[in-house]
N, C-alpha and C positions, 0 to 999 in steps of 0.2 A: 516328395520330390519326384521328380521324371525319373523314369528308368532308367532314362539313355539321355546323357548330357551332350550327344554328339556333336546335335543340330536342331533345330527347331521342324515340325510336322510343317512340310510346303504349304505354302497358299495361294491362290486363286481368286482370282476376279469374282464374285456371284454373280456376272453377267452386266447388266449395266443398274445394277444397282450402286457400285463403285464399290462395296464391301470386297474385302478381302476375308476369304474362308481355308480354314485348315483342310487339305483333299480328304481328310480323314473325319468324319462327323458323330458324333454320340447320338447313336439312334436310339426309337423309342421303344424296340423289343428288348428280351432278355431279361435283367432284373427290373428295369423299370415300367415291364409291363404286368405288376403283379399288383398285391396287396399287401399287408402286414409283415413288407420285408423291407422297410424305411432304412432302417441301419445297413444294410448291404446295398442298396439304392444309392444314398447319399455316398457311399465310399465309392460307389462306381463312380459317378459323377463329378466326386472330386479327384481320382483316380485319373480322370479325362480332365478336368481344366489344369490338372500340374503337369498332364502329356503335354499342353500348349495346346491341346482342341480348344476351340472357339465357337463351333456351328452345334447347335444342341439343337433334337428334335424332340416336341414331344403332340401331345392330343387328349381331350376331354376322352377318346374312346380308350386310352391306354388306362385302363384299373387306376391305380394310385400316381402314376407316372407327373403330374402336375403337383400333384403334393407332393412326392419323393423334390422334386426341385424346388419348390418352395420352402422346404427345409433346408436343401444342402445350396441355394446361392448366396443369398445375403449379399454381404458386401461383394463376392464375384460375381454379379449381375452384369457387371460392367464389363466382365472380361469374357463373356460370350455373345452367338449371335443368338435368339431365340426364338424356333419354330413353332409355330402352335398350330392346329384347324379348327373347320366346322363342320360336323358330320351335318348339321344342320339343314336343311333346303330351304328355309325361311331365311325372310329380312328379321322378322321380332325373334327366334329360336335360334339364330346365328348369336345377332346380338346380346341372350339372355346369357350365351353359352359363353359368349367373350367376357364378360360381365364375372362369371364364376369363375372361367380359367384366369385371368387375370387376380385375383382374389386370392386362388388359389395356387399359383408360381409367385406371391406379394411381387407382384411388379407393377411397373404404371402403365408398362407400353410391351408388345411384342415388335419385334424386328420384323416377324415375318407371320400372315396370316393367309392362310390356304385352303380351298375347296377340299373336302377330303374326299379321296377314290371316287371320282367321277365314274361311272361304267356306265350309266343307258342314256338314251335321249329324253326318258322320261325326268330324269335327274337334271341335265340342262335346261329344259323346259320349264319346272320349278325356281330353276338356281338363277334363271336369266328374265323369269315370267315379273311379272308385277309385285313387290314386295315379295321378290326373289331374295334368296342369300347373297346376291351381289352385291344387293343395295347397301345391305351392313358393310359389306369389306370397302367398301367405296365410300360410306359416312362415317368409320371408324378411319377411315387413313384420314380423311379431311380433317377426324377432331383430334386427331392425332395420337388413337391411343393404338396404331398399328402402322410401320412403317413402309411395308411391301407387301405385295399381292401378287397369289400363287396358286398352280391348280398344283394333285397329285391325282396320281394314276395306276394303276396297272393291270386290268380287264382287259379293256380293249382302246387301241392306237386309236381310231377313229372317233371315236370320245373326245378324245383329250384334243384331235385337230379343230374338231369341232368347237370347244369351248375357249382355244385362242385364235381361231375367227371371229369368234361374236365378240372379245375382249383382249385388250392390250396385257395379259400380266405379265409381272417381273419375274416369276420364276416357274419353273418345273422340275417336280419332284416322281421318277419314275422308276419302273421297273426295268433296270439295265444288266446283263449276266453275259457270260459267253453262250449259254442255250436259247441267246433271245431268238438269233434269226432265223430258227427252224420254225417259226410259224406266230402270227401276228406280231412281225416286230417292230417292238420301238427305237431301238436304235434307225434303221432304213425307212421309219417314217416321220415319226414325230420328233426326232433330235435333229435334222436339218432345219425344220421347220423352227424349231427354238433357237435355236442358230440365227435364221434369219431374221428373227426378231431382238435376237441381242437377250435374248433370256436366259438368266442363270441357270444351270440345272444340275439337280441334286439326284445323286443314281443312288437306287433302295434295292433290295434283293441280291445283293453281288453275291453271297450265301445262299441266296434260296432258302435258308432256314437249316443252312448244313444240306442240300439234298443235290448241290453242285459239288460238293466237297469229298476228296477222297476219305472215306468214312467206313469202308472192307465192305462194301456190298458189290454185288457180283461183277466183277468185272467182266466188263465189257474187251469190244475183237481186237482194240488197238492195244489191248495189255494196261490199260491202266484205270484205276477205280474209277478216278475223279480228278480235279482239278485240285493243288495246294492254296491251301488259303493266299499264297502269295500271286499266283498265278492268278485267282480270283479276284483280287480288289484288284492286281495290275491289268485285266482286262477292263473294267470297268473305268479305270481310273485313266485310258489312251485314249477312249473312246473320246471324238472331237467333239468340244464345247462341254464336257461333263466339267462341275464345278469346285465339286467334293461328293462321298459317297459316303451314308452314313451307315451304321453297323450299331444294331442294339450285343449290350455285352453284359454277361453274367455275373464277372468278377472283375476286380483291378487288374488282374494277369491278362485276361483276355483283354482288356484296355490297351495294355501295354503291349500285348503281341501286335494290335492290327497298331498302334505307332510305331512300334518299328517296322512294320513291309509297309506304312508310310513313309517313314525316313529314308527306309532303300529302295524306293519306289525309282523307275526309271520306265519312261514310255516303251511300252511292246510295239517293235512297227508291226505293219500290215499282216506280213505273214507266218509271225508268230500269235497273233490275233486269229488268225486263219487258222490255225492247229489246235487252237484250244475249240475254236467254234467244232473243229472236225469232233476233238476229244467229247463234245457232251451229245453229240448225234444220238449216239443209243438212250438216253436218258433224258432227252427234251422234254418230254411229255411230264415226267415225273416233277424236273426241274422247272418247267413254267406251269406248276399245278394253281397260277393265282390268275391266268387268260382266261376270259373264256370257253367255252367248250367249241371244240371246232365243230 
C-alpha cells in the first residue's frame, strides 16, 4: 500500500492528448536500467502504481527494463500510462523493435511511442527521409497498436525545434533542471515552443543523475552544496507547461520519497526559480554533462 494515505500524487493534462498524468513518473533509470535484478525491479514498479503513479517510462535501450515490466504489470496494465521508443532511424528497424517491445511489456498497445534522443540533423534526416522511423510511428498509430507520438531529447534544443517543425507530435520528453539556462537551454527555447503547440511534456534529468543534488562535494561561494531533492523536482515541476517529470528509482523507499515532495509539491514562483538557477551557476557544466559540447 502507499506510504502516505494523505492524498493522491496530482495530475496533469499530458497536453492535448486529454490523459491525465501523475507530476511524478517512474523513470527508466535506476533498478530498471539493469539486468538480472527482476525481483527488485518489479517491487519498484509496483512500489510506484500503489504510490498512485500512472506514467511509466521505459525503452528497448534500458538493459532488462521492458521485461522487468512485463513481469510486474499483468492485470495493472490498465492502471498506467505506457512510455516506450525507438532508438531506431528506420521505418522496418522501428517497427521490428515495436514488435519485440511489445512482446516483451505483454501488452497490445503502447500509450506512448517516441523518437529516442534526437541530437544531430543527420538523425532527422534519417528519421524524416523515406522509409524513415516516422513512417512506423505514423503506421503503428493508424493500426493502432500505439496511441501517441513523441520526440525526446537532451543534446541539443535545436534538434528537437527542428524535428516539431517537420511534424505535429503530441509529446515532449526533455531535459529540464535548475542548471538548464546556463547554456543551451531547453526550457528558454523549446518548452514555449511545445507550449504553443499544446504538447505535453514530460521533464527527465531533474537529478542529473544526483549531480544537481546536495551530495558533500565541494561547496560552492553561495554556501550551499546543491539543491534538496525537494527543491529539485519543485523546479522542474513550475516550470510552465511541464506535465509530469519522471525519475528512475532504485528501491521502494526512493519511490516513496520522490511521492511525497509529489504530494507536498507546491509551485515555486519566479524568484525562487531564480535562486536556485543562481544556486547551480558554479556546477552547470558538471550538471548538464548530457549537452553537447559547447
Amino acid at each position: 500500500m502507499s506510504s502516505d494515505q494523505s492524498g493522491r500524487i496530482p495530475r496533469r493534462l499530458l497536453g492535448r492528448t486529454g490523459e491525465e498524468v501523475t507530476i511524478f513518473g517512474l523513470g527508466g533509470e535506476g533498478v530498471l536500467r539493469t539486468y538480472g535484478r527482476a525481483a527488485e525491479a518489479v517491487d519498484v514498479i509496483h512500489a510506484a502504481l500503489d504510490e498512485g503513479v500512472n506514467y511509466c517510462d521505459t525503452a528497448p535501450a534500458y538493459a532488462g527494463s521492458l521485461d522487468y515490466y512485463g513481469a510486474a504489470l499483468g492485470e495493472r496494465r490498465q492502471e498506467v500510462f505506457l512510455a516506450s521508443k525507438t532508438h531506431e532511424r528506420s521505418r522496418d528497424g522501428s517497427l521490428r523493435l515495436l514488435d519485440e517491445s511489445l512482446a516483451r511489456l505483454k501488452t497490445e498497445r503502447l500509450d506512448l511511442w517516441q523518437l529516442h534522443d534526437l541530437r544531430s540533423a543527420a538523425d532527422l534526416d534519417a528519421i524524416f527521409g523515406k522509409r524513415g522511423a516516422l513512417e512506423a510511428l505514423v503506421e503503428a498509430r493508424d493500426q493502432g497498436r500505439v496511441r501517441f507520438l513523441g520526440i525526446t531529447g537532451h543534446h541539443d534544443p535545436a534538434i528537437l525545434l527542428e524535428a516539431m517543425r517537420r511534424f505535429d507530435f503530441d509529446t515532449l520528453l526533455v531535459a529540464l533542471n535548475a542548471a538548464d539556462v546556463h547554456r543551451l537551454s531547453f526550457a528558454r527555447t523549446v518548452l514555449p515552443e511545445a507550449a504553443r503547440r499544446g504538447m505535453g511534456v514530460i521533464a527527465m534529468k531533474v537529478y542529473a543523475q544526483g549531480a544537481i543534488l546536495n551530495t558533500g562535494a565541494a561547496q560552492h561561494s553561495s554556501g550551499r552544496h546543491g539543491l534538496t531533492p525537494d527543491e529539485a523536482l519543485g523546479y522542474a515541476l513550475s516550470l510552465e507547461g511541464v506535465s509530469t517529470a519522471i525519475i528512475g528509482c532504485r528501491s521502494p523507499a526512493e519511490v516513496a520519497r520522490n511521492a511525497a515532495i509529489a504530494r507536498a509539491f507546491t509551485p515555486l514562483p519566479p524568484e525562487a526559480q531564480g535562486r536556485l538557477e543562481d544556486a547551480t551557476a558554479p556546477r552547470a557544466d558538471s550538471v548538464a554533462y548530457y549537452k553537447k559540447p559547447a
